[in-house]
Structure formats: C-alpha cells, structure tokens
C-alpha positions in Angstrom: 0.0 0.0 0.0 1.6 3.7 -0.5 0.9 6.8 1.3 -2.2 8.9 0.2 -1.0 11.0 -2.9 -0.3 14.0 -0.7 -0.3 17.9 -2.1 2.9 18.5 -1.0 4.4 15.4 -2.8 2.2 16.0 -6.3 3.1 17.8 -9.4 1.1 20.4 -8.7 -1.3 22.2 -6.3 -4.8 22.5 -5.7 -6.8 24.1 -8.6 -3.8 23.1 -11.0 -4.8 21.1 -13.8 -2.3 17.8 -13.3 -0.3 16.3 -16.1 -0.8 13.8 -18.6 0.3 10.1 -18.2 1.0 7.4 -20.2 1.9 3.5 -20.0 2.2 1.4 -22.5 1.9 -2.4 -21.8 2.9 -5.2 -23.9 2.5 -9.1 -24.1 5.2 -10.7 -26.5 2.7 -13.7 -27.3 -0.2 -11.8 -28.0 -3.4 -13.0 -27.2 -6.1 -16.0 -28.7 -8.3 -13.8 -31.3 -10.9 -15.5 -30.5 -11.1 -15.2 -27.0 -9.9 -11.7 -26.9 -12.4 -9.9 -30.0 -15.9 -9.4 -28.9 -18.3 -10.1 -31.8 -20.5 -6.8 -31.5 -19.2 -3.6 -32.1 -20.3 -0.2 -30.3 -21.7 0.2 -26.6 -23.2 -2.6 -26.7 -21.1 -5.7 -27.0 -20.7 -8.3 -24.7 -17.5 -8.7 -23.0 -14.9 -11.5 -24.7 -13.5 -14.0 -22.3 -10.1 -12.4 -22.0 -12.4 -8.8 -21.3 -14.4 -10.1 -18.9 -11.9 -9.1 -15.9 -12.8 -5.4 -16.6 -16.3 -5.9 -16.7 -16.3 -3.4 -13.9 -14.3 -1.1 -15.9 -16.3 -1.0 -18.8 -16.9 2.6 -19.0 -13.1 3.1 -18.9 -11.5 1.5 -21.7 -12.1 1.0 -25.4 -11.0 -2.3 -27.3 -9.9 -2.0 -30.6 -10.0 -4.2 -34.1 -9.0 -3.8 -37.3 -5.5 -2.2 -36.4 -2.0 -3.2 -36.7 0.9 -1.8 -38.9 0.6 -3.5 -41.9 3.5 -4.1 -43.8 6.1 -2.1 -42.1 6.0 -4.5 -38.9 5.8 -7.7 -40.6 7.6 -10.8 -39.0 5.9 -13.0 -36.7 8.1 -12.9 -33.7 10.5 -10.6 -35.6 7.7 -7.9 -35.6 6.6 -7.5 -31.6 9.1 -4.9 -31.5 7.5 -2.7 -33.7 4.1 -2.6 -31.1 5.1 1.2 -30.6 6.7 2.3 -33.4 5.1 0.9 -36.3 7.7 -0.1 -38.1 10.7 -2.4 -37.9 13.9 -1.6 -36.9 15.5 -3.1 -39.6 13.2 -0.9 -42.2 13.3 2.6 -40.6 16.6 3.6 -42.2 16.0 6.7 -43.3 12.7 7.7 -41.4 13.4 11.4 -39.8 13.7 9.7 -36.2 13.7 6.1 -37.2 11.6 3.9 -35.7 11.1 5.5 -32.5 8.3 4.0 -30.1 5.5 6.4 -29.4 6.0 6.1 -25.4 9.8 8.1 -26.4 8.0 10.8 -28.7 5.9 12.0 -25.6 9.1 12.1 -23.7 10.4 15.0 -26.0 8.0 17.4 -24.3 8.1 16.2 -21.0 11.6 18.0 -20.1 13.3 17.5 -17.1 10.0 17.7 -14.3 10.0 14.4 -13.3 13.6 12.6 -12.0 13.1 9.9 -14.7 12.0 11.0 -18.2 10.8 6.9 -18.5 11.0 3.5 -17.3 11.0 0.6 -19.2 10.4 -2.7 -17.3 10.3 -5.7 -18.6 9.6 -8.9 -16.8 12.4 -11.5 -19.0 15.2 -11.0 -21.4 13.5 -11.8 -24.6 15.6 -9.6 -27.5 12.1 -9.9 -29.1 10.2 -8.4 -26.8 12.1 -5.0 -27.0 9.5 -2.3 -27.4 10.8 1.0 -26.5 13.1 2.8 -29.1 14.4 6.0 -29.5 14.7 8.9 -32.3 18.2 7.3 -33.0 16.8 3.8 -33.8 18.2 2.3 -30.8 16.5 0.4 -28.4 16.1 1.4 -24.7 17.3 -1.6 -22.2 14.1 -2.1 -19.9 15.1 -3.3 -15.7 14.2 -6.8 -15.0 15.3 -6.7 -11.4 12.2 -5.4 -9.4 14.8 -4.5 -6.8 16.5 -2.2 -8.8 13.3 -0.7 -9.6 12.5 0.1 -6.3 15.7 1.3 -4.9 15.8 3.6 -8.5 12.7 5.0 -7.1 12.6 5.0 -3.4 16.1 4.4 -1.9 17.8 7.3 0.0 21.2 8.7 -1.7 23.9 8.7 1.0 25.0 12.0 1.3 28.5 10.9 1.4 28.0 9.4 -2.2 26.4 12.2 -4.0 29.5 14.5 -4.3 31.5 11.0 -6.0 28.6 10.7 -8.4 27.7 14.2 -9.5 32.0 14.0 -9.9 31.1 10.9 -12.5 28.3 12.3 -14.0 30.2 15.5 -14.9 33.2 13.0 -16.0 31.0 11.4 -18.4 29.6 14.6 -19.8 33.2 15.8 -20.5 34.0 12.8 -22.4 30.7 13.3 -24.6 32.0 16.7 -25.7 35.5 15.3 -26.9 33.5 12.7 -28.7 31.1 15.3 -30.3 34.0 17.2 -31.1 35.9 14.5 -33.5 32.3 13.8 -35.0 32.0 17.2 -35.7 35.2 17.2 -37.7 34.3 14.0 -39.5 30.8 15.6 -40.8 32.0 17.9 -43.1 34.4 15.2 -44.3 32.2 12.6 -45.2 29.4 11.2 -47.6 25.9 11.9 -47.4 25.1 8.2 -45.7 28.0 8.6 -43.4 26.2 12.3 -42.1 23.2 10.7 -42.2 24.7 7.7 -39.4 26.4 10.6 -37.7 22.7 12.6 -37.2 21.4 9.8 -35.5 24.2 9.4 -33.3 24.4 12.8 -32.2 20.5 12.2 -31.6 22.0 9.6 -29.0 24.6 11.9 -27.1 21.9 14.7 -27.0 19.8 12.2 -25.5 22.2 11.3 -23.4 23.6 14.8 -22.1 19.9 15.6 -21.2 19.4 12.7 -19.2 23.3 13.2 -17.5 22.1 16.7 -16.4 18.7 15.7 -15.4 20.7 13.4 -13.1 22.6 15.7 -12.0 19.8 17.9 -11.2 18.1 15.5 -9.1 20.7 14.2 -7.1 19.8 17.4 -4.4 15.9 16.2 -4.4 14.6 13.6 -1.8 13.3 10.9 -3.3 9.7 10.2 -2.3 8.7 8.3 0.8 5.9 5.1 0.5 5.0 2.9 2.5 5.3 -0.3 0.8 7.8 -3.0 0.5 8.7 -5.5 -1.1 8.6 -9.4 -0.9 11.9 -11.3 0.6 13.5 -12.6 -2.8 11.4 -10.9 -5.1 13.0 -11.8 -7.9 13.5 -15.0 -7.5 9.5 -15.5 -7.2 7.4 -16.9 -10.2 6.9 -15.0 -13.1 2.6 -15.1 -11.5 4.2 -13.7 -8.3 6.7 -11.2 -9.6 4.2 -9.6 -12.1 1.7 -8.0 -9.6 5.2 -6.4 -8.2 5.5 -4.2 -11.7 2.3 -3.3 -11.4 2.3 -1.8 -7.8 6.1 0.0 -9.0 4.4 1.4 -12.1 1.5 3.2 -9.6 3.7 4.0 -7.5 6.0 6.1 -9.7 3.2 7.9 -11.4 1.9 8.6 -7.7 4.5 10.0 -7.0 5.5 11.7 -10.3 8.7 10.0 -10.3 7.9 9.3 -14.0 4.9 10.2 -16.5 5.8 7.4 -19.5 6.5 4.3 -18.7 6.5 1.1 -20.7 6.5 -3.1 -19.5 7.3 -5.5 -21.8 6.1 -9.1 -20.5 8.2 -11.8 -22.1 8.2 -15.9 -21.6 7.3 -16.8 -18.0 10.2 -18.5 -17.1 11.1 -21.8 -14.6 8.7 -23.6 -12.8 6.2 -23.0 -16.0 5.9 -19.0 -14.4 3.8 -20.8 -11.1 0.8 -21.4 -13.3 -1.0 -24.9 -13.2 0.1 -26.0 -16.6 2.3 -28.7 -17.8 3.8 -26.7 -20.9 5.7 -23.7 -21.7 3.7 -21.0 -23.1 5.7 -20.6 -26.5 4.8 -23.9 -27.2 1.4 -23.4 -26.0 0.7 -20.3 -28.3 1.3 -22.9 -31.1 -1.7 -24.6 -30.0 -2.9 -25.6 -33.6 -6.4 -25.2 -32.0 -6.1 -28.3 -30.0 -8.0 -27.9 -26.8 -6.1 -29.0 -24.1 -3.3 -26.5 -25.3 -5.6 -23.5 -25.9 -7.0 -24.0 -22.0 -4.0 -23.9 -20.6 -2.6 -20.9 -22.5 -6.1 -19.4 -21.6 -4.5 -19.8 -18.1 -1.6 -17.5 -18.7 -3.9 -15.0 -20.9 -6.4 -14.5 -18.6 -4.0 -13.8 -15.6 -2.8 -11.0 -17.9 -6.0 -9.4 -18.7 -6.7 -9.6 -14.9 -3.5 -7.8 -13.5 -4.4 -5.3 -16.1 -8.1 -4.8 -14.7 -6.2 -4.7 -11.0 -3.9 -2.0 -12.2 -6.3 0.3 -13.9 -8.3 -0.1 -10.2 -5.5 1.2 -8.4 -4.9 4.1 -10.8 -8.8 4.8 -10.3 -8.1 4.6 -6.5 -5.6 7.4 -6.7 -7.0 10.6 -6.1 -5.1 13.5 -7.1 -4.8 17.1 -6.2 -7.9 18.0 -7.8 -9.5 15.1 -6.4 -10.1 13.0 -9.5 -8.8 9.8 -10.5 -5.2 9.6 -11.4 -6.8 7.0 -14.3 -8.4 10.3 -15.7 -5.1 11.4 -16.6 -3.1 8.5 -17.3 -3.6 6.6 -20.6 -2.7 3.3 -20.9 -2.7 0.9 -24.0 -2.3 -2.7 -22.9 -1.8 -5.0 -26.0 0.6 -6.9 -28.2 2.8 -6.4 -32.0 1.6 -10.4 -32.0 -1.7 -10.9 -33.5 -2.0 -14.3 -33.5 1.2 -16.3 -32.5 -0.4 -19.7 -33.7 0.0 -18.4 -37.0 2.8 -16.4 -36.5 0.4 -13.2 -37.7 0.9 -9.3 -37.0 -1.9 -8.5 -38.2 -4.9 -7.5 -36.3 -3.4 -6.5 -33.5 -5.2 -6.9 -29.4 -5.0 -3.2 -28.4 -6.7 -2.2 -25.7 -6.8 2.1 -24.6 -8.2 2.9 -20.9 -8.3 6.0 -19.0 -6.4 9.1 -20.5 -9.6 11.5 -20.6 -10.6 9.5 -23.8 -14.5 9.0 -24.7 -14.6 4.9 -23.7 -17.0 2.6 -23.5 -16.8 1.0 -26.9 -15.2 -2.0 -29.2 -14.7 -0.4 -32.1 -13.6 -1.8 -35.5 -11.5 -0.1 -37.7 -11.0 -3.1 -40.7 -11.7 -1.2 -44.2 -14.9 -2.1 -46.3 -14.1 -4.6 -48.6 -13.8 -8.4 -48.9 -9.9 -8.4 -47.6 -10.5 -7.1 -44.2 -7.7 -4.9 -44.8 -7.1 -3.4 -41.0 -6.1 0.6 -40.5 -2.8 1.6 -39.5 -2.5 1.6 -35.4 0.0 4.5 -35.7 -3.4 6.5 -36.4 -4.2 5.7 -32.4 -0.6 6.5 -31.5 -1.3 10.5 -33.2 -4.1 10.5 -31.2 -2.1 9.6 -28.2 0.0 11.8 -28.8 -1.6 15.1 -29.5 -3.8 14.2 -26.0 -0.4 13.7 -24.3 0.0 17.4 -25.9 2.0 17.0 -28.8 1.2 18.7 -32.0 1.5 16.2 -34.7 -0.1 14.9 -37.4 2.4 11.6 -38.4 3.6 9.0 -36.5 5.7 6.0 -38.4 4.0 5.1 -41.3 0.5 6.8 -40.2 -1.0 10.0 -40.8 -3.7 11.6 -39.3 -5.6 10.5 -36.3 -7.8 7.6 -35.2 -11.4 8.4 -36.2 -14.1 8.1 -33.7 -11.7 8.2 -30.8 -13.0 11.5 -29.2 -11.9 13.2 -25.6 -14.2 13.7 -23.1 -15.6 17.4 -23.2 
C-alpha cells in the first residue's frame, strides 16, 4: 500500500490542472483472437473472455480491431518490436527519427520535471520483446530486477555518495563533448550516408547529455517516501508472483510523479512453467494448432494478464489527485501486443486495448476497411491520437497519418 498521494508530494497544487500520463503495456505472445475480440461492435457488446476481468471497468477502456501496422511490422516474432513504433527496426533507415516508439515521442516534451523522463520494465530477457526505441533507432534496455526498480525509485542517496557521483556524471559529460567534437570534424568530411549515421548518433549523445544533467539535477531532491515493501527474494518469485510487483512500481512512480511514461514489456514466463498450473511452456502453448487442451492452458496465462491489467487500472482509479479526481483520468494506458495471432505467426490485427487518459470509452470499435480483404487501418493512427492528447502537435507517427477516427476526448 503507499501513502495517500499528498499535495505536497504531487506535481502540482490544488486548482492546477495535473499532467498527462502514459503506460504502455505489452504481451510478447499476444493473445487468442478468439477469445480476446468481442463479436459486436459499439456500446453494446458483450464482453470477450479475455475482457471479462474489466467488466467493472467497462466505461473506462475501449477495445480496438481492425488495427495493426501492416507491412512495415511484418515478421511474426521478428515484428513484436514494432508494437510502438510501427515499423521495424530493420526498415526505418531513413525515417526522420527512425523507428522511434510512441512512449519516447511524448518524452520530447516532458523535459526535465520528473527525475526519470521513462521507465521501461520488462519482466524477461527476450531480444524480441524490446518495445521502447528512441529517435536514434536504438533500443532502450528495460530493468528486470524489481529490486533495482524500487531502490531507483525510493532508496535514500547517502549524502556521502552524491559528491563521488555528481563528480562521474560530470566525467561522463566531458567525455561526450570530446566525442562530439571528433564527429564534428568527420561531418563535413564525409558522404551523405556517413552524415546521415552521424545525425542519429548525435540524436543519442543529446539524449544522453539531457538525461546526464537531469541526473545531476536531481541528485539534491529527496526521493519520495511510501510505505510499501517489497517481498523477501522478489526476484527470485514466479513470473505469477513477480508480475503484480510491476504493477504496484508502475503506480507507484506515477503517484509520486517520479515518472509520466513508462512502458513493461512481459516476455516468456520462465522456470517452474511461471507458477501457473500448466504442464507446458507458453511458446509452445501459443502454437496450439487449436487443440484444446493447449488452448485452455494458455487461456490460463492469458487471462492472468488481462486480470493484473483490470487490477492495475483499479488502483490508478483509487488514486486521487490534487484535484480530487482519479489519477486514471489522466493516465492513458494501452495494454496490447505487436503479436496478432502467435499460432500463425500473424501481425496482423493487432489486441490493443486504450483505458483512461480523458478518452471518450465505453466501446469495441472496428477499424477493418470495407471490402472483402478485411484490410485493417494503420494503429500508428491511435498512436497520433495519443500523442496530441499527451500534448504534442502532430499529425504523423511512423507510417501513419492523421488520427484515429471516432476516438473522441471527453468534453
């Protein structure tokens, strides 16, 4: 449990209007089609299986079909890391900021007000499951170690180590400007390609030299108090016991406005078949081939997903802010997968899922084209319309232009 979101430890005061949030959760399997798609479309649909956890969140989420990112994130398991981009790593040579993931476009405007710009989590080291990327095409490492999280967040600087690392931070920044230096010199030296590889990697020691004096900045500031803690061994618990632990770090940092943009990438389940009641791993299990005895089990492992989701977007509701709302109102959160359908290898038809954020909810809304091909609509259309809520004014993102029809804010 943490400490009532006080005034005095919020972003703001009484009467101020609070800032925007967003997390952006993502399952490297994907999920059944079946059992995730409702059949009806509008206000009026009846829950799926995999939706029926957030039956008592209806009014605050709206499920999505009929989007993906067609052929720019193509690849079966090669393509999950395009959930937030759009577009393949591999293919975004020569994009203005590559393929970066939407969660790091609404960092650009988020500055230096909270002590971490983002977190990316991820729950297992799967290279495919890598969803965060910046304007530079590379990808952000997420923390595994829920440990690490918490002590990033909560532990207390001793006063006798901030002088040492504020000495290593400025250290590092010093050796950035002798390396911008010599790339300087090579710019005007080389070809157009060879400028073009040097663009993106002084994209990288900008990004870097922010973050190195946001650091530095934030060394002087307490970090937060809560009162929670966590489990002896936490990381050494089952992948169903070390799960709800992201979930409470994740409230916890936007309670605390450690962070506004976070991402969690969760991967394979690990040993012990991730404490679930199963008797095989879940890869092997996403291959079900429709056999039944497979498809229940994974339905085991799906629906525990869906259902620390529904618990997550509770707590968030339970937050109140300043202003006394929900912190949900002002956190959006897309829970969802860059796998469509891992039986058949498929990206398209993506399970996306949008709660809270201020967004007009309530729906299942379907977004395939008319036409006998089902063609789906590009879900960097959602991502725009993320993004200008978040309060960014654009009009692109990846491959997509323009923003998701039908997905209106509350007035």
């Amino acid at each position: 449990m943490a400490l009532p979101y006080l005034d005095a430890t919020a972003s703001g005061v009484v009467g101020q209007s609070q800032p925007m949030r967003m997390v952006c959760i993502g399952l490297n399997f994907g999920l059944v089609p079946h059992l995730f798609f409702p059949t009806e479309t509008g206000t009026s649909y009846q829950l799926s299986e995999r939706l029926a956890p957030l039956a008592e969140l209806r009014s605050e989420f709206t499920v999505f079909s009929g989007l993906d990112h067609g052929i720019n994130a193509r690849g079966g398991h090669g393509g999950v890391h395009a959930y937030l981009s759009g577009v393949l790593s591999k293919n975004s040579r020569g994009m203005p900021e590559s393929n970066i993931s939407v969660d790091q476009k609404a960092v650009q405007i988020i500055g230096a007000e909270t002590r971490f710009p983002s977190l990316q989590l991820a729950s297992g080291r799967d290279p495919n499951n890598l969803i965060s990327w910046s304007a530079s095409g590379v990808s952000l490492p997420p923390i595994f170690d829920v440990t690490t999280i918490y002590n990033l967040l909560f532990q207390k600087i001793d006063p006798r180590l901030r002088n040492s690392t504020q000495g290593k931070y400025a250290a590092r920044t010093s050796i950035l400007d002798l390396v911008k230096t010599d790339a300087d010199y090579l710019q005007s030296r080389v070809g157009v390609r060879d400028r073009r590889k040097l663009e993106h990697y002084f994209q990288s020691v900008r990004t870097v030299e922010k973050r190195l004096t946001q650091a530095t900045q934030w060394l002087q500031i307490r970090k937060p108090n809560v009162d929670y803690t966590l489990p002896a061994e936490a990381n050494q618990l089952d992948f169903a016991d070390r799960v709800p632990l992201y979930y409470d770090l994740m409230a916890l940092a936007l309670q605390t406005d450690s962070t506004r943009v976070i991402t969690l990438a969760l991967a394979d389940i690990g040993a012990n078949y991730g404490g679930f009641n199963i008797s095989r791993g879940y890869h092997q299990l996403t291959h079900h081939g429709k056999v039944p005895e497979y498809i229940n089990e994974l339905s085991i492992i799906e629906q525990f997903h869906t259902q620390q989701f529904a618990k997550f977007l509770v707590q968030l509701r339970s937050i109140r802010e300043p202003d006394g709302k929900p912190l949900l109102d002002k956190c959006m959160v897309l829970f969802g997968s860059g796998m469509g359908n891992a039986s058949a290898h498929s990206n398209r038809n993506l399970p996306l899922v949008l709660a809270g954020g201020g967004f007009q909810h309530g729906e299942h809304k379907s977004y395939f084209k008319p036409g006998a091909n089902s063609e789906a609509t590009l879900a960097g259309k959602l991502f725009v319309s993320m993004l200008n809520h978040f309060g960014m004014e654009v009009d692109r993102f990846g491959a997509a232009s323009g923003t998701l029809t039908g997905l209106e804010v509350q007035g």
